[in-house]
Residue frames relative to the residue before (quaternion, step in Angstrom):
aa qw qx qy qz dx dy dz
X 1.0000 0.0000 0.0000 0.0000 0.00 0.00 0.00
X 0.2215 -0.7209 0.6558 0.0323 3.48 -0.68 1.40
X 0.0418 0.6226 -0.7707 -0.1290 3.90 -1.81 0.07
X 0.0098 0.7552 -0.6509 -0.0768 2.62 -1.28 0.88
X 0.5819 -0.5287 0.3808 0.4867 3.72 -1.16 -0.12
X 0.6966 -0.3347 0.3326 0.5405 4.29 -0.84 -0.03
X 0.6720 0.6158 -0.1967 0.3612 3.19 0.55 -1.49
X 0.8652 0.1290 -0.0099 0.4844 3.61 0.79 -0.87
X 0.3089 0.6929 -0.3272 0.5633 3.05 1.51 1.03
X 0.7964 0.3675 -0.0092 0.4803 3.07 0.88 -1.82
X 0.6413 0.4556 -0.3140 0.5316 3.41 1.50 -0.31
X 0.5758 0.5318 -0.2967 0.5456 3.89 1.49 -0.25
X 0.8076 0.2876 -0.1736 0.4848 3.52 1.04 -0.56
X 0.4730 0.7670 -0.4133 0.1310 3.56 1.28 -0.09
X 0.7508 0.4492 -0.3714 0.3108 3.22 0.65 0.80
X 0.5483 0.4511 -0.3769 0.5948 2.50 1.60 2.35
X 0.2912 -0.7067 0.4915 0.4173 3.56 -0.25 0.72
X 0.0606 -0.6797 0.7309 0.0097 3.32 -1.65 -0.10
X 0.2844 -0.6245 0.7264 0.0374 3.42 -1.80 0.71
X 0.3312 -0.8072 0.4884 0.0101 2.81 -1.09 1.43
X 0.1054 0.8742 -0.4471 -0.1575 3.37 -0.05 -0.01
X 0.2482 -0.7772 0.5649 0.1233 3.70 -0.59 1.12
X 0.3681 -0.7632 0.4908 0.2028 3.46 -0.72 1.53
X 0.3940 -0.6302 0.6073 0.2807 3.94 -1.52 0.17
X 0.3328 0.6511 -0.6429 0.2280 3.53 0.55 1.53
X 0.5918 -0.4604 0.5288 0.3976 3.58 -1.67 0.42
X 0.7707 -0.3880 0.3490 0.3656 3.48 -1.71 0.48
X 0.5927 0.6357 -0.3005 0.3927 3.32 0.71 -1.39
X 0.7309 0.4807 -0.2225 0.4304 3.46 0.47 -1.91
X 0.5961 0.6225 -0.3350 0.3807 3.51 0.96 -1.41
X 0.8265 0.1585 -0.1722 0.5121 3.59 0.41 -1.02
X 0.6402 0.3305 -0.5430 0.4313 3.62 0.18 1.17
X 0.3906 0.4769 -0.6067 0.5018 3.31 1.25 0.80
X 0.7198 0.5371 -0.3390 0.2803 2.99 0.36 -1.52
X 0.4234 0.6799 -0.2164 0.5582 3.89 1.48 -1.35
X 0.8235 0.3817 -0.1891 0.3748 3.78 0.10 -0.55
X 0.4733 0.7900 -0.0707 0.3832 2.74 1.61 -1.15
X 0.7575 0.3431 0.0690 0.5510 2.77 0.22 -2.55
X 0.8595 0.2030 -0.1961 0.4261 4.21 0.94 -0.25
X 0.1505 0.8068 -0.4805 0.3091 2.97 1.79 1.17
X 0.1087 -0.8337 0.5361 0.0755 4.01 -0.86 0.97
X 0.5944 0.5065 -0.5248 0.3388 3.55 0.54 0.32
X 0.4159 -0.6670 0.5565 0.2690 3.47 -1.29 0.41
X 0.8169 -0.3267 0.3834 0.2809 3.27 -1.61 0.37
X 0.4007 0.7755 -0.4453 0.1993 3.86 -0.08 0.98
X 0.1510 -0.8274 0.5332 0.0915 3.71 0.41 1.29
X 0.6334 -0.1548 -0.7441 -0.1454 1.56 -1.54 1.40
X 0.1502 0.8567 -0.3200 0.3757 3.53 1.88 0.38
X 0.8766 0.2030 0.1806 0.3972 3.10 0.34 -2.07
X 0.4848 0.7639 -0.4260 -0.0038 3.63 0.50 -0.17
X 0.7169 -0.3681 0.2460 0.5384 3.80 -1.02 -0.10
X 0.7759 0.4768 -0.2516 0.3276 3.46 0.46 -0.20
X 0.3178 0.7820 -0.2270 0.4858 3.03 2.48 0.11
X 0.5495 0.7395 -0.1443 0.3609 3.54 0.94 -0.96
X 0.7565 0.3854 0.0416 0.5268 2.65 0.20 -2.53
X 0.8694 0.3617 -0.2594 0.2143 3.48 0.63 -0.51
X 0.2541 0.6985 -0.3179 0.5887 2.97 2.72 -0.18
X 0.6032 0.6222 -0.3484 0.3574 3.75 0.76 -1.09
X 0.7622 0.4614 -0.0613 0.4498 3.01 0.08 -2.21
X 0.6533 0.4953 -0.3287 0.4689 3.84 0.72 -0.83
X 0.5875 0.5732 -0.2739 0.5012 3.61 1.19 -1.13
X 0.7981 0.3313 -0.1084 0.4914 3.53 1.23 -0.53
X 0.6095 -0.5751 0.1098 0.5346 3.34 1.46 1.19
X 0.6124 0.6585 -0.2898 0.3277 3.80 1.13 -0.90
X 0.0924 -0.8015 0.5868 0.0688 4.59 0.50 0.98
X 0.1010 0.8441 -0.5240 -0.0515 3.39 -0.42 0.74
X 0.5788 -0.6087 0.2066 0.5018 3.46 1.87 0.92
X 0.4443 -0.6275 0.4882 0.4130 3.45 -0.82 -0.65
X 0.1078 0.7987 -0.5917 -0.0208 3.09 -0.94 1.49
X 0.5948 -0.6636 0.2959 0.3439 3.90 -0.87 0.77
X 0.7273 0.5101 0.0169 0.4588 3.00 1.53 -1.47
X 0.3847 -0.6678 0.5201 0.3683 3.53 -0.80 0.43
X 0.5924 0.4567 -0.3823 0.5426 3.87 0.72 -0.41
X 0.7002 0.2089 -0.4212 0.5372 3.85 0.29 -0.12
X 0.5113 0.6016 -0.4448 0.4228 4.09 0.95 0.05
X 0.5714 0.6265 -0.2837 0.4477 3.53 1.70 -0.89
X 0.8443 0.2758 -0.1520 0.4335 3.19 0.57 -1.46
X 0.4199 0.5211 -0.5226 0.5283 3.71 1.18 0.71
X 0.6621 0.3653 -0.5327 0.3800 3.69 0.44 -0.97
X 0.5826 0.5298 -0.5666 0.2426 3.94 0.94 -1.41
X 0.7898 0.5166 -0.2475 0.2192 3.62 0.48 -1.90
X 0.3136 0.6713 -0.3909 0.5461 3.74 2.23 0.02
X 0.6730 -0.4605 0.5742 0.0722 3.33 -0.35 -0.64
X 0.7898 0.4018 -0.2041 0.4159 3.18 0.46 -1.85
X 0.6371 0.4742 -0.4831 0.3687 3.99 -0.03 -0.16
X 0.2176 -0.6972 0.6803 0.0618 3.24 -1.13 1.39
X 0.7973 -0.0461 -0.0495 0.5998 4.05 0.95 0.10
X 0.4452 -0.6725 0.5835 0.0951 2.97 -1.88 0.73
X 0.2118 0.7830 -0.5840 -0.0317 4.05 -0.57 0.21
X 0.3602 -0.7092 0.5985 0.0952 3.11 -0.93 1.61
X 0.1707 -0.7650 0.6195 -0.0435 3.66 -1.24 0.61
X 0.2194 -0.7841 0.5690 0.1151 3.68 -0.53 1.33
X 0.4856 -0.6017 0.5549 0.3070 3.09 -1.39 0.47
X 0.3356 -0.8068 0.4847 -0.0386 3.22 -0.71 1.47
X 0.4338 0.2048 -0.2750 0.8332 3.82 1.51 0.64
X 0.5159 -0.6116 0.5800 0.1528 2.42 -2.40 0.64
X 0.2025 -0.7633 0.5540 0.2634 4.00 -0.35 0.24
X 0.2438 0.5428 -0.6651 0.4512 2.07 -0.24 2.59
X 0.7301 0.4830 -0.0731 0.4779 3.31 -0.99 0.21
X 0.5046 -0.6373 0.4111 0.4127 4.02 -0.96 0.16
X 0.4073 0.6635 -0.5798 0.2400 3.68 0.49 0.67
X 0.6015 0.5821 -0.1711 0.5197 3.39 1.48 -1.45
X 0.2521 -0.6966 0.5773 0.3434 3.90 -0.45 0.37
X 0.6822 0.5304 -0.3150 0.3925 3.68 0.67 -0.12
X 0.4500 0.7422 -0.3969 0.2987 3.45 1.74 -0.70
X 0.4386 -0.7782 0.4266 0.1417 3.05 -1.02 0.87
């Protein structure tokens, strides 16, 4: 489990769009997500483990159950149907997915 700031996220992944979603916790909450996050120790193991495993071990640790979803796109539409997102930012993919930048490129 990596954090990173917006800024260097989006330059590591730009050759994918993505939606951001910025949550409506209090300072406090913000940095013991963030705290968990950054000293999270399990590795990457579908279907057990996936990126969206984390974020929600977090948020639950902080009163907020958002069930168990595998995916970050079903992790999305639990945070919408929570409550907790006070805004949305949408990010284009800023390369084309072509070529060997894209892991899927062909």
């Amino acid at each position: 489990m990596k954090v990173f700031n917006t800024s260097d996220y989006l330059s590591r992944n730009k050759f994918r769009e993505g939606v951001g979603s910025e949550l409506n916790l209090s300072p406090c909450e913000e940095k013991k997500l963030e705290d968990f996050l950054k000293n999270y120790q399990e590795s990457y193991s579908f279907p057990a483990t996936t990126c969206a495993i984390p974020v929600q071990q977090a948020l639950k640790k902080l009163g907020y159950d958002l069930g168990s979803n595998l995916h970050p796109v079903s992790l999305g539409y639990a945070l919408m149907d929570s409550g907790l997102v006070k805004r949305y930012n949408f990010y284009d993919a800023t390369i084309p997915k072509e070529g060997t930048s894209a892991p899927w490129a062909k």
